[in-house]
N, C-alpha and C positions, 0 to 999 in steps of 0.2 A: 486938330483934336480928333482922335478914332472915332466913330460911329459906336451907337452903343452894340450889344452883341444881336439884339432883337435884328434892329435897321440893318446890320453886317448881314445876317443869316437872309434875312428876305432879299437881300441886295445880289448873295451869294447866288440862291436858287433862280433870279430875275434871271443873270449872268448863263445858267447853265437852259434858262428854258431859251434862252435869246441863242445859246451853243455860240458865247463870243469867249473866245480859247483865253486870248491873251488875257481879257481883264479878268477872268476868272483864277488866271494864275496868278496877277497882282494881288488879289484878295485872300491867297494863300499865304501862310506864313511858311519859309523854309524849309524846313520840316515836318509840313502839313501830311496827316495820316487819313489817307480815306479806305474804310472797311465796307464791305459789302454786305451782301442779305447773308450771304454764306459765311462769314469769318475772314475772309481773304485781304490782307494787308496792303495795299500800296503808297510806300512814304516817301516824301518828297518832289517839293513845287514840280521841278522840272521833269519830274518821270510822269506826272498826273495829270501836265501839259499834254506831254505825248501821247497819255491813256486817254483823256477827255477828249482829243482830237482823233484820236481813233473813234472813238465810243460814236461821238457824234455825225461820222461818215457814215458808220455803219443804220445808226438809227437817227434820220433827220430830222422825223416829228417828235419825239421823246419828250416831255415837260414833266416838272410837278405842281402840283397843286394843294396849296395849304391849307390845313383847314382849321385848324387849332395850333396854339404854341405858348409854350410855358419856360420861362426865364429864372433858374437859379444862378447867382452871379455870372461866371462867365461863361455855362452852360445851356444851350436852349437844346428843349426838347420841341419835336413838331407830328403833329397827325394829318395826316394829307392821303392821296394818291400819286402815282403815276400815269400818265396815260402816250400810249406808243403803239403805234398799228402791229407791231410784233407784241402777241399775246404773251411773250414771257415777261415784258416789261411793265406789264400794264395792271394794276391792281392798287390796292391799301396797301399802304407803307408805313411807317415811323422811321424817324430821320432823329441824329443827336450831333449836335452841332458846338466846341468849344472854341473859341475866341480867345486869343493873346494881344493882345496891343494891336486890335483892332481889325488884325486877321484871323481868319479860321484854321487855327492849327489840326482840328479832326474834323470829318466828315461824315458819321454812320449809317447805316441803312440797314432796318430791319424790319421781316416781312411780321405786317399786324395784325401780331396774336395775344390771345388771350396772357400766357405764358409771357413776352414780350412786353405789356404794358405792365402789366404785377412787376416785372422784372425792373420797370423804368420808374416806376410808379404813378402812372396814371391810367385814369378810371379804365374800365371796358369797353370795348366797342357798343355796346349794346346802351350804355349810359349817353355816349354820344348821339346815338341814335333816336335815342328818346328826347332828348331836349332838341333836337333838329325840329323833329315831327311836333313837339309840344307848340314851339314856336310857331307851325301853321294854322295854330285856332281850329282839331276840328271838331265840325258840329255831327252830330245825329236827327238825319231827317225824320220827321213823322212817316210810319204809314210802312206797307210792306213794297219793294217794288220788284215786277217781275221779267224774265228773258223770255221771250219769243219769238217765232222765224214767221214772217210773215212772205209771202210770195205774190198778192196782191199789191200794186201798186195804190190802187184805190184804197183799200184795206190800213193800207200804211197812214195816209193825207188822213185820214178818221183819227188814228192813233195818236198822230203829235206826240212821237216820242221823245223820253229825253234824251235815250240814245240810240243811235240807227246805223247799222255798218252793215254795208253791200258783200253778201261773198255768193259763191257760185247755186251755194243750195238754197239761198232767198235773204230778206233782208233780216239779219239780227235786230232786234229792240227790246229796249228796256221801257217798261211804263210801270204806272200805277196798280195795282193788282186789281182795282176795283172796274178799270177800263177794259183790260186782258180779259176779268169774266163776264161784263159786258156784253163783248162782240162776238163772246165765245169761241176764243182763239187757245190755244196749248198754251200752259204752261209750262216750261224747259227746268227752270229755277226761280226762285222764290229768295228776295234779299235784300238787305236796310245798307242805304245807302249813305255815307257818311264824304262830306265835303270837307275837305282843308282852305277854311276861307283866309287864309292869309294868303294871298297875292305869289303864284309862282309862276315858272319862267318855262317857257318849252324846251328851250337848251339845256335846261337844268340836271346837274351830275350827281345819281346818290342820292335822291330823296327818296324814290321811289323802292330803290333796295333798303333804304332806311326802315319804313313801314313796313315793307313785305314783308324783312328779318324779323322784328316787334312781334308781326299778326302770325307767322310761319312758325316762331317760336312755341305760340301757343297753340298750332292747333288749329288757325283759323287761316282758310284760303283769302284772296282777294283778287277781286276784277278790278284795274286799273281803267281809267277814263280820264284824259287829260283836257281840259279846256283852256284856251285863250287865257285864261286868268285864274284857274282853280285845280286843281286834281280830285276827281270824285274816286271814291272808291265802294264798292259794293262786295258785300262779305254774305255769307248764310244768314237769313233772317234771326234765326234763331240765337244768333252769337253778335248780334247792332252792338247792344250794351254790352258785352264783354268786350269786345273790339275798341270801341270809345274808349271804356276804363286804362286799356292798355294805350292806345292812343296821347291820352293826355295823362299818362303817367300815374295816375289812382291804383293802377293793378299791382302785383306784388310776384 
């Protein structure tokens, strides 16, 4: 009994991230039509054998990665990336993938645009974007916190900051704004500090252009800060609550 076309399509792209030529042509139907980002046609099994065998000398890290996928009968559309040490391969994609008795008779690939998904009919990149980020719960810390360069080593062990990176002209830190006028040290920048407590991953691919796009959109810079288990972010004080609102999808 065929696979249905979901299980085929994911099976397909396993195939082509593993670059195993032959079962990727068994999984072909005859006839099988693969179109590129550009319009460019190439039909049939055996000529797509010898293109994917090429393809994959040429570039041998090459993979995609799924990230959404939507099934009308024997059509799956998919939103993913690419990723391949050669910069021209490697970005957002949309993939359109149709199924005949259990083989993929087309294969499409097209670069994800705005124009592109209206075209397919699914949402915006910015809509994905925003449920990624919603999904990390995040919160808005109390209080204002602030950047300063500290050059003191002693100076520093007093501070207990939450964040501290070493570069040549002294140590960067972030603290509490009330500790900063304290010790009476510079303040550089002044900013609310907003945590994504849902549990993420340091390999992790895409989140952080996720939010950036969001906050960039608007208007609003952000200082990236990854932890063991969190990504902290810190924006202009002035813009916490705007940033949040857009964050967790309240904003408009």
């Amino acid at each position: 009994m065929p696979m249905n076309p979901l299980t085929t399509v994911i099976r397909f792209n396993n195939l082509i991230n593993a670059q195993d030529v032959n079962a990727l042509a068994e999984l072909m139907s005859e006839n099988h039509r693969f179109i590129d980002s550009a319009g460019n046609v190439t039909t049939g099994r055996e000529k797509m054998r010898a293109a994917w065998k090429g393809f994959f000398s040429a570039f041998p890290d090459y993979r995609n990665v799924f990230e959404s996928t939507s099934v009308i009968g024997n059509r799956v559309i998919v939103t993913g990336r690419s990723e391949c040490s050669d910069e021209r391969l490697a970005g957002r994609a949309l993939w359109v993938a149709e199924i005949l008795d259990g083989l993929v008779s087309l294969w499409q690939v097209f670069e994800d645009t705005t124009e592109e998904r209206s075209h397919l009919g699914i949402r915006p990149a910015v809509a994905d974007d925003l449920a990624r980020v919603v999904q990390m719960k995040p919160e808005l810390h109390d209080g204002v916190f602030v950047w300063c360069v500290v050059r003191d080593a002693i100076a520093l062990a007093e501070m207990a900051p939450l964040v501290c990176v070493r570069e040549d002209e002294g140590f960067t830190v972030v603290v509490p704004e009330e500790i900063a006028k304290r010790l009476g040290v510079e303040i550089v920048f002044r900013s609310a500090w907003i945590t994504l407590t849902a549990a993420s991953a340091l390999d992790d691919v895409g989140l952080t252009a996720a939010f950036s796009r969001l906050l960039g959109d608007a208007g609003i810079s952000c200082n990236v800060v990854a932890g063991v288990h969190h990504d902290h972010i810190f924006v202009p004080e002035a813009r916490g609550q705007d940033a949040l609102r857009i964050l967790v999808g309240a904003a408009t």
